[in-house]
N, C-alpha and C positions, 0 to 999 in steps of 0.2 A: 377356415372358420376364424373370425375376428375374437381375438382375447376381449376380457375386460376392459374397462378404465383403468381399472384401477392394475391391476397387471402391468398396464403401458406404463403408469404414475412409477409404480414399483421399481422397472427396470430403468429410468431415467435418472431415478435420484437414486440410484446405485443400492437398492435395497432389493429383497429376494432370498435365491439360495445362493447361501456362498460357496465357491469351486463349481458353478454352472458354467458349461460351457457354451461358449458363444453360439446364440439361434444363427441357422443360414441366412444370407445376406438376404434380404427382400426389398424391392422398391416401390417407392409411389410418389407420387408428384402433387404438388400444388402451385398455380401461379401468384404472385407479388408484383411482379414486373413492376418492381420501383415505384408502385404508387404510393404517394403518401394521404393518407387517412387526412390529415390537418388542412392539406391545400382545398381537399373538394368534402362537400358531404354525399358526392355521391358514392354507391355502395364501390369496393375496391374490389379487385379484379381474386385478389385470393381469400377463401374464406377464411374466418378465425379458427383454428386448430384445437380445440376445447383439450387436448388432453396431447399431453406427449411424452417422449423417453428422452433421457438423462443422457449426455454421451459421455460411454466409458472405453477406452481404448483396450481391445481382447491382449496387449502386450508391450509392455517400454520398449523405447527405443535405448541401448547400451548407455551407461553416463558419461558426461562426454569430458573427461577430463580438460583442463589448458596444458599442454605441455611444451617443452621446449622442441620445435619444429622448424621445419623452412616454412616460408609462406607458402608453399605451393600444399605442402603437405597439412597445413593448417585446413587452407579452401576446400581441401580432397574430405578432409574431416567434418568440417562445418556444410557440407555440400552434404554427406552421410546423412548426418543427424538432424539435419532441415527438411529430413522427409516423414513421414508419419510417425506420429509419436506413436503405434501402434506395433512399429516395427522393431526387432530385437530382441533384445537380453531384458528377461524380469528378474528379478530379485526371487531369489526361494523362496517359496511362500511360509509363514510365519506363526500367522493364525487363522484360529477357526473361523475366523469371520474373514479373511482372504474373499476377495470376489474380482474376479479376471477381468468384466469389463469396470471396473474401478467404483468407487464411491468418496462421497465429497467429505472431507473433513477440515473444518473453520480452526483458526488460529491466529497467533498475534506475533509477529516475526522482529518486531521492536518495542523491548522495553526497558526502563531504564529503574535501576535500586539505588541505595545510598552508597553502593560501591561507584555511581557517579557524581562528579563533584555537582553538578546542576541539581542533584536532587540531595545528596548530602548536604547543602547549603540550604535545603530550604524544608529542614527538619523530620526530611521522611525518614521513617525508621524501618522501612522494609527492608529486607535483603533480600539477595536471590532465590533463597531457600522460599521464605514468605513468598515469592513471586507466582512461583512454581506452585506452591500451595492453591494459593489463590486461585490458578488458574484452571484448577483442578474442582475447583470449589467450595475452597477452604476459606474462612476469616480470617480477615488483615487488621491490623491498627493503621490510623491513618490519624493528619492532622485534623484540629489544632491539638498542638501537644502541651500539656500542665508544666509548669514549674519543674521537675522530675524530669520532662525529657519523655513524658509516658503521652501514647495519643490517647484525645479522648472521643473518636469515631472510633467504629465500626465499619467493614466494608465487605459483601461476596457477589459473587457474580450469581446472578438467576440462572445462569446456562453456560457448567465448564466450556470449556473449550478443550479440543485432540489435540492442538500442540503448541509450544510456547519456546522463544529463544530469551532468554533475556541476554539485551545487547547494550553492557555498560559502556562510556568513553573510555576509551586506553589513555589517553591523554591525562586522565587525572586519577588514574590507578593509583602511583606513587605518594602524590600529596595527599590523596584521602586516608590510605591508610595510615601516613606517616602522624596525620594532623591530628588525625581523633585518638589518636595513643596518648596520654597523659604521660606517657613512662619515654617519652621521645621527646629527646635534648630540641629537636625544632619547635615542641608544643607550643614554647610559649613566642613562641616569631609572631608577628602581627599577624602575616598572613595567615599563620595558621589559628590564629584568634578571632579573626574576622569569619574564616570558612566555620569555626563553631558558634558564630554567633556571639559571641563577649567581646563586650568593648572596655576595654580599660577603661577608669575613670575615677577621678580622685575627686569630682564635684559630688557624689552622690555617697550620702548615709549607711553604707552598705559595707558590712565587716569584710565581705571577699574579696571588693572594689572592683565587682563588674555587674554588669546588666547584662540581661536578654537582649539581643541584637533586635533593632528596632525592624519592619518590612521594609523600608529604604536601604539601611546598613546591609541587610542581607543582600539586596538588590546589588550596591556596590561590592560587596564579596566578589558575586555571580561575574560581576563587569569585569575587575579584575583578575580572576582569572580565565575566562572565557574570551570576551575580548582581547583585552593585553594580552592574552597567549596563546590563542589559536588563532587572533582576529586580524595580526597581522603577516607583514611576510619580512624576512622569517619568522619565525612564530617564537616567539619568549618561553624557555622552560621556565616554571615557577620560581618564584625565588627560594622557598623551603627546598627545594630541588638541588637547586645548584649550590646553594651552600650544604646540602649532606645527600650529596649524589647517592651515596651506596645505600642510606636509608631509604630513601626513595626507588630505588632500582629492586632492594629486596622486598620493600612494599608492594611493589607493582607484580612483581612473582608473586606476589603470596597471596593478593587478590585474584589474578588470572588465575590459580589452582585452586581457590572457591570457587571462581566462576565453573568450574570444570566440574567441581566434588558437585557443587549443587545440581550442573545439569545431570552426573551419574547417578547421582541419589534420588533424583525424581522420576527419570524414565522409564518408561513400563511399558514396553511392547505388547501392543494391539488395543491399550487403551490408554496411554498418554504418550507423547514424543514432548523430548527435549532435546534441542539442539545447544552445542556452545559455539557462540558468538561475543561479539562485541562491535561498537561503532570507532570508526575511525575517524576523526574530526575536523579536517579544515574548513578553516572562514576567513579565506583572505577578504580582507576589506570587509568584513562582516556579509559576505557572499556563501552561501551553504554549497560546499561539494561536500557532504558527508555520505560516508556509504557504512552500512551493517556489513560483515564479514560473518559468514554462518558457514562452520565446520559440517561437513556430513555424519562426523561420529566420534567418537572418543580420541582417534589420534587426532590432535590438533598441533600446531607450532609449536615452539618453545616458549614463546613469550607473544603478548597481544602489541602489534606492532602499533606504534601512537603517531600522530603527524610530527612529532620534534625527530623520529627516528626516520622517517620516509623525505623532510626535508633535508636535514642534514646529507642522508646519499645524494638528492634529488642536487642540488647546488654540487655535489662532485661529480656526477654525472652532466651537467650541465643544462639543465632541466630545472622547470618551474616547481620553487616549493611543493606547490598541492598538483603536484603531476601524479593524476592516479597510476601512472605505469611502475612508479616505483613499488607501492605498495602489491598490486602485482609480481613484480619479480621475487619482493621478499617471501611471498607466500611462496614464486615458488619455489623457489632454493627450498626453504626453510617446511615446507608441507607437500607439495607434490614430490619434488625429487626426494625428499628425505628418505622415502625408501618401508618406509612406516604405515601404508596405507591410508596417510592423510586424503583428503579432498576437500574439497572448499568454492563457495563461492562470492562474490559481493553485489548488494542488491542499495544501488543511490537512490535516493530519497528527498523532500522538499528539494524539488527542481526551480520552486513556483519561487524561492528565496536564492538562486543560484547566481542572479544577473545573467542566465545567460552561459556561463562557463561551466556547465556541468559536463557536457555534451562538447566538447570541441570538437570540430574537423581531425580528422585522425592523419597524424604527419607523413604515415606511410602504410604500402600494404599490410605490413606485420602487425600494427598497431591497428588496422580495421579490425584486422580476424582476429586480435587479443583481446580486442574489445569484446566484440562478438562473443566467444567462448567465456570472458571471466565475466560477463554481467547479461544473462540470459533473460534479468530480471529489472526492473521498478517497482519503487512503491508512489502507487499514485493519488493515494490520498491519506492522510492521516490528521491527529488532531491542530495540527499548525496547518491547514489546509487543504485544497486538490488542486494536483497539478496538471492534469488532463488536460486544461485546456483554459482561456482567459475571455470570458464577455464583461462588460461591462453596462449594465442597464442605465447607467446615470448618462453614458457617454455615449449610448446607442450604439457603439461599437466592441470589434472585441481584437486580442490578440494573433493575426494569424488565422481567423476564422469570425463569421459571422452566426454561428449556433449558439442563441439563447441561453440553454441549459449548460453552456462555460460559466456562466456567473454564480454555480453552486461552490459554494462555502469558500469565497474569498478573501485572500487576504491582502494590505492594502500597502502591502512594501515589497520593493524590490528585492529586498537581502533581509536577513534577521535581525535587523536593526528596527526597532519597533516605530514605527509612524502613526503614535495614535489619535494626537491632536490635529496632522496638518492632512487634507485632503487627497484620496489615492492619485499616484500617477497615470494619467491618461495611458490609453492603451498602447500608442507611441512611444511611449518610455520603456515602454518593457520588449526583452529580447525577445524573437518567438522561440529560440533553443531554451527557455526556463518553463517549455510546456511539452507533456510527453508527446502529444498528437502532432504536433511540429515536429519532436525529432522523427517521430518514424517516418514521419514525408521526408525528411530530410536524407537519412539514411535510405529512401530508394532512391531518392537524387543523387548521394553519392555511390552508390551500387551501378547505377547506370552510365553515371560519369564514368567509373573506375578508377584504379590507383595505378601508378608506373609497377611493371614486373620488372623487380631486379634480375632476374634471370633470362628475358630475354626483352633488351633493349626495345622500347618504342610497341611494345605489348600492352595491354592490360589486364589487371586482375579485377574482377566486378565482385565485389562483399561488401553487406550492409551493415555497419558498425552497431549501427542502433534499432537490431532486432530481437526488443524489450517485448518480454511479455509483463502482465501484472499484476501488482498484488497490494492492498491493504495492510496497514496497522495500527499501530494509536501512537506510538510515540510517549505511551504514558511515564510520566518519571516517580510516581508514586507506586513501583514494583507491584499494579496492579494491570496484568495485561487483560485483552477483551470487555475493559469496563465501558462498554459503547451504547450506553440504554441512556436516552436524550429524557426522558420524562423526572428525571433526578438525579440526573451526572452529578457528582461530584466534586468536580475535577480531578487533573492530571501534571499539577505541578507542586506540592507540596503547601505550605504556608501563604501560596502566593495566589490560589483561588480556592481556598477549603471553606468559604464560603460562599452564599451568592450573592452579599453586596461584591466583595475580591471578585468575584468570577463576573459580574458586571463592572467593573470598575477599573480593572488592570488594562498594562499594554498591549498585551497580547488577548487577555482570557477571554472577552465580550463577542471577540471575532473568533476564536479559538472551536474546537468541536470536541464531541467524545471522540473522534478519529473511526480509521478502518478494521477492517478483520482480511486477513490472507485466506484464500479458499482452495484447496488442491485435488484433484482429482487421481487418486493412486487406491492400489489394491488394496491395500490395507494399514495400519495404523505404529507403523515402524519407521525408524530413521531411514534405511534404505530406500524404503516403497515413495517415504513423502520429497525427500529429496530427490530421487529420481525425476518425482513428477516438475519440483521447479528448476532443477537443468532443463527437463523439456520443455518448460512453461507451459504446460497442461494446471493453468490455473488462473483464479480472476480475484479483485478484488470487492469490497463489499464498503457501502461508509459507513458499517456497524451492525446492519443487519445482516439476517440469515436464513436468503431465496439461495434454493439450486437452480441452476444455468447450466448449461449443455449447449455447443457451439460449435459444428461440422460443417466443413466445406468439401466439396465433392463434382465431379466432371458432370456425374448423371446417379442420382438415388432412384433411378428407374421411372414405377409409378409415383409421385409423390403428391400422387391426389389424399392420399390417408395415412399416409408415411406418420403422422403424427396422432394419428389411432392407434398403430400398430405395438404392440411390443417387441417389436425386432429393431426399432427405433436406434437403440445406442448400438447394436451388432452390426446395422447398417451402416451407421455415420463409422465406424473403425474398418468394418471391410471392402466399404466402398468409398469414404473419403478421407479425410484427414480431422482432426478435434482440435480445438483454440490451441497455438503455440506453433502448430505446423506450418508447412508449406507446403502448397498444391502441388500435385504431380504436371508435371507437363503435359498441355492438354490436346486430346484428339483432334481430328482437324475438326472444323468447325462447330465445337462446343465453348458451351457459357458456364462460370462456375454457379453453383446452387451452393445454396445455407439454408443447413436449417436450427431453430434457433427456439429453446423450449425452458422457460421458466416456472419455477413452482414458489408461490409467495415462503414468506417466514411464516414458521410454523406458528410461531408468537409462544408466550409467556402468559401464568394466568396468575392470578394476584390473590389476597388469603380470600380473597371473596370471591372466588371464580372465575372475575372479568377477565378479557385479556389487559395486561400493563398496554397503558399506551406510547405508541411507535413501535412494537412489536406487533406479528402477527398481519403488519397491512397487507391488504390487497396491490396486484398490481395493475398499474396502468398502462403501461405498452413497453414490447422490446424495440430498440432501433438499434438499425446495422450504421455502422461509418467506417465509410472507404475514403480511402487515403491513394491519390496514385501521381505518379508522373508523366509528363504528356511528353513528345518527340521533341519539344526544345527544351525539356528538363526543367521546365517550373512543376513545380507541384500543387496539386487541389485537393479539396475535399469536400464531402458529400454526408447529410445525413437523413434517414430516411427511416419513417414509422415503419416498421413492416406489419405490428401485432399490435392489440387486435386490430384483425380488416374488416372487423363489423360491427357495430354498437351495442358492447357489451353492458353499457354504464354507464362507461368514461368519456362517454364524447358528450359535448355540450350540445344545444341543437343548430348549429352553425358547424360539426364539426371538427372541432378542435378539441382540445384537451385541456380541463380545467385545473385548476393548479390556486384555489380556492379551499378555504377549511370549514366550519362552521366555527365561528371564534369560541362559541361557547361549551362545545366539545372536544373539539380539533379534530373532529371528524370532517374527511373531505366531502364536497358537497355531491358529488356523483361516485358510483364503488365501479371498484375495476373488477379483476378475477385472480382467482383464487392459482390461477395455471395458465400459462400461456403457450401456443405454440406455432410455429407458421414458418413454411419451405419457402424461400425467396431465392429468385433467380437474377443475375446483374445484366438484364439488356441492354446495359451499352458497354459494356465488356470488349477492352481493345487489347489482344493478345500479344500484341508490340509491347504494351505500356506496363510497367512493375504496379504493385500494387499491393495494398494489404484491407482486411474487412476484419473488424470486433463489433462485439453486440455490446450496445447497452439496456440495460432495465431499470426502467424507470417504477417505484413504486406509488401509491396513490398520494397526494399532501400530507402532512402533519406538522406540528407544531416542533419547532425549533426549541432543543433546551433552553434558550434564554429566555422563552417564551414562558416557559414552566418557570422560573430561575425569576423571572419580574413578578410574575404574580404573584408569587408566594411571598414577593417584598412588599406589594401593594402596588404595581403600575402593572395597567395592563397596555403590552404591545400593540391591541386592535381599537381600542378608545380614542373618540377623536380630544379627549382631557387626560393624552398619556404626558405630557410635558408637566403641565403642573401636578398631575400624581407624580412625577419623578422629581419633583421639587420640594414634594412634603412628605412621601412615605416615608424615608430615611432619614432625618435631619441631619444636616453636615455631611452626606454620601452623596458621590455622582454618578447617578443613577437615567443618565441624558440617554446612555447606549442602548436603553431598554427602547427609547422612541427614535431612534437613527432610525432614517431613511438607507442605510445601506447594512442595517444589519434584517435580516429576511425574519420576521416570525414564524415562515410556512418554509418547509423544504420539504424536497424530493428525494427521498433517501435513495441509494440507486446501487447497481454493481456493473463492471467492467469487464468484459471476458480479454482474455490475451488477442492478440490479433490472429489470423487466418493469412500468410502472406503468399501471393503471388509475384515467379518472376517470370522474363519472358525466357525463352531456351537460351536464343542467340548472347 
């Protein structure tokens, strides 16, 4: 007897009875066989799936700690843990709301307070405490700030958020606290004059003989010490620093033990997590390797290790400044072996600003499989951009690939060196290792190549260094995480876009976005449960909204004619295949792997007048799967294919295709998608020789870009063909050009990324 709809709906997006156990496995089939909807309008080989189940895994796979090991015994580990995120050790269940095939909970895994210098310099008054609040859905102050140092915004989120890190810079632990003490013999250094904003000056009528730091002054602060000290190699400790090292050094402690008091002060198992974190910072050559470091629980290191401390080893060791391996090892002397029940993991970030170096060739096998184990994770899009991938629409081409939907929310420099006046570089300029979808082709090229086995000469070890699953965040430095609602962002950098002329105006902010949300699929709402789920990458990102996605791969789901009627849907996908982050089991003789792949839109948000806000709540417009794989002479390809819907629900135009059109004057898209999507696809040209990996993405219907909101409200509108001269008169003396750039989009595709699904071959 077939359940409801709504029953299937229920068990998909991990709602129901909590501590149900797993329904028996059932199957059912539907074919896709790779057609895409777009190429033909004729009807496609697999029906559209109206209704489907959420995949929740019935059990974790153990956490897979990095520890000090031989290579061999690394592989033997990363070999375990590569297999169904359903297998293993769970976590004891915690709360009443516990549910064994898992449930999704949205969070912001990078954010940044006045405990860093980038936002301390540009008068945000949040702390971490405020962070946490906020994110909970509490009110913030925010810029601009009065005379007093007092903001005078307001800010909350429409919709908490279940979990939040906030990830200051280590790097500027020391000077900020040291700088903003009045009662600290450095207060009055330039530098640390400049960091508050006062400029000496003996030209101006003013009994204190200072000023408010003007937005350029402040900018230069930012430069020096961002730039000049992380920007190069070796990287410059501050000068407040080096001339009162020990004030600096106890500053830095005594910030990292706020960072810690705030995250235990906030934590509330089963209905908020907080993790302590921090960001680590290089930029050689103004080149982004940054990575977040996010602690599993309360034991964390002694100290937040900063790039001035991981280059200085890294040059005695003989090793590049921003060699992430060092930072590694500190953790793990200093956290794993400590003996303390630490863990920890690092999740890198704007790859799209990297040049290329985030990602290196790994020198040896030790270093594939460290890789491997310490960075299970990326974030692939946030408010400085997405890194998934690079099209270029002006240039007709793209980075590394030929798929259109790279050209979502780009940005127009190679490193975070801002290029706002002079024209992007061609697609040629750019590495393809500064895009996630390259490295993971890249990483089964090296997997297949393999590394020399030191233990036994003229051998090989085959590990994929770069098996990144992914996640979302915003990157906000206004200690306001998940502020991702595009209809009156804010912004996310203090003084420097708090309002929308600054937020059209600046070097970055025009191009800039409200950024992502992290989404994880775990039992329930504890540090254990949610980190668990990102060791296993049982998780996807979002660029701000909030659709469930559910993403199984499997040998044979049996029938899968109705597989996505059923509500045995997620019990299926865990005990007959593998969920986003896994790897395939080795497959029977002559079988093809199946995905199935099941979206439910954002719920949306309703406004004092009952509508829904708009960009929340869209419809969506189609899932597509993209495979990545390596052929027998080791070049790598990719693939991207509509699978959902395979009928014409709305969204296809009558040619179609898939429109990508709004109405300007509501920014409602000009055809509706659905409310749920779902659809069993099978890979018919599946070569069991060749490595390979599959993620889904979801695409939601158009809507209108914040700067599209963000111009109007100044007076130019982005869709008028008299947008140049409105942005000549709305604002007098304001440059207001960006509002009618041909390369900044007024319509986007809001979208989310499931982890990938990887296949290798046995041999």
């Amino acid at each position: 007897m077939r359940a409801s709809r709504a029953a299937s709906r229920a068990e998909a997006a991990g709602e129901g009875q909590p501590h149900a156990a797993p329904r028996p496995a059932l199957g059912h089939r539907c074919h896709s066989r790779g057609r895409d909807p777009r190429r033909s309008a004729a009807p496609a080989l697999c029906r559209s799936l109206p209704v489907g189940r959420a995949l929740r895994p019935r059990d974790e796979e153990g956490v897979m700690k990095p520890v000090t090991l031989s290579v061999v015994a690394i592989v033997s580990v990363l070999a375990v843990a590569s297999g169904s995120a359903g297998a293993g050790d769970t976590p004891s269940p915690q709360c009443p709301t516990y549910h064994p095939l898992r449930q999704p909970f949205f969070g912001d895994l990078h954010v940044h307070t006045n405990n860093s210098v980038d936002a301390f310099v540009f008068d945000v008054v949040n702390g971490p405490r405020d962070a946490y609040a906020f994110a909970r859905g509490g009110e913030v102050g925010m810029t601009p700030v009065d005379i007093d140092r007092k903001p005078t915004r307001t800010w909350k989120l429409r919709r908490p958020l279940d979990f939040t890190a906030v990830t200051d810079h280590s790097e500027g632990f020391g000077v900020t606290r040291v700088c903003r003490d009045p009662t600290s013999p450095a207060y009055s250094l330039p530098e640390c004059q400049l960091l508050n904003g006062i400029i000496p000056t003996s030209a101006l009528p003013n009994p204190s003989g200072v000023q408010f730091a003007l937005h350029k002054t402040i900018s230069q602060a930012t430069l020096l010490l961002l730039i000049a000290s992380v920007g190069v190699v070796p990287p410059n400790v501050p000068v407040t620093c080096r001339l009162y090292p020990d004030q600096c050094d106890a500053g830095a402690l005594s910030i990292w033990q706020d960072e810690q008091d705030a995250a235990k002060q906030y934590d509330d198992p089963c209905h908020f997590t907080t993790f302590i974190a921090y960001e680590w910072t290089p930029m050689p050559g103004t080149a982004n390797l940054h990575r977040n470091v996010v602690f599993a629980n309360e034991h964390v290191s002694g100290r937040a290790f900063s790039y001035f401390e991981t280059s200085e080893r890294a040059r005695s060791e003989g090793k590049l400044d921003y060699d992430a391996r060092v930072l590694w090892e500190m953790l793990q002397e200093n956290c794993l072996d400590a003996g303390t029940g630490c863990d920890v993991l690092t999740i890198p970030h704007n790859s799209n600003f990297s040049a290329g170096l985030m990602f290196p060739d790994p020198h040896d096998a030790k270093e594939a499989a460290d890789r491997a184990v310490w960075e299970p994770l990326v974030e692939i899009t946030q408010h400085k951009g997405s890194s998934e991938c690079r099209f270029d629409r002006m240039y007709g081409s793209g980075v590394d690939t030929t798929d259109e939907q790279c050209a979502f929310e780009q940005e127009p420099s190679l490193t975070l060196l801002p290029n706002q006046y002079l024209p992007p570089p061609p697609p040629e300029a750019f590495q393809a290792r500064a895009f996630v979808r390259s490295v993971l082709k890249d990483g089964l090229a090296l997997e297949q190549q393999g590394f020399d086995d030191p233990a036994n000469p003229g051998a090989k070890l085959h590990i994929n260094p770069f098996k990144l699953g992914v996640i979302g965040s915003t990157d906000t430095h206004n200690g306001t995480p998940g502020n991702t609602d595009e209809v009156d962002w804010p912004g996310h950098v203090g003084n420097q876009d708090d309002t929308e002329v600054k937020r059209m105006s600046g070097a970055f902010t025009a191009r800039s976005n409200p950024g992502g949300l992290a989404v994880v699929w775990a039992e329930e709402n504890t540090r254990d449960s949610i980190f668990a789920a990102l060791r296993r990458r049982e998780t996807y990102g979002t660029s701000g909204t909030r659709p469930k996605v559910r993403f199984f791969g499997a040998w044979d789901f049996g029938d899968a004619t109705s597989l996505c009627d059923e509500p045995s849907l997620v019990s299926v996908g865990y005990h007959q295949g593998v969920p986003m982050g896994s790897d395939l089991p080795p497959p029977p003789p002559g079988k093809k792997p199946w995905f199935v792949a099941w979206a439910l839109k954002d719920e949306g948000v309703l406004d004092d007048s009952g509508s829904l806000v708009p960009g929340t709540g869209t419809p969506l417009q189609r899932i597509q799967i993209v495979k990545g794989w390596v052929d027998d002479a080791g070049a790598t390809h990719e693939r991207v294919l509509n699978i959902a819907p395979t009928r014409d629900d709305g969204s296809l135009r009558p040619d179609g295709s898939f429109s990508e059109d709004v109405d300007p004057q509501t920014c409602r898209a000009t055809t509706t998608g659905s409310g749920e999507l779902c659809t069993v696809w099978e890979d018919d040209d599946f070569d069991p020789t060749q490595p390979a990996f599959y993620y889904a993405r979801v695409l939601e219907d158009p809507t209108c870009r914040w700067s599209t909101y963000a111009c109007r409200k100044l007076g130019v509108d982005p869709f008028a063909d008299t947008c140049l001269a409105q942005a000549e008169t709305a604002q007098p003396g304001q440059n207001l050009y960006d509002c009618c750039a041909i390369r900044l989009d007024p319509v986007i595709q809001e979208r989310a990324w499931t982890s990938p699904i990887w296949y290798r071959p046995a041999s």
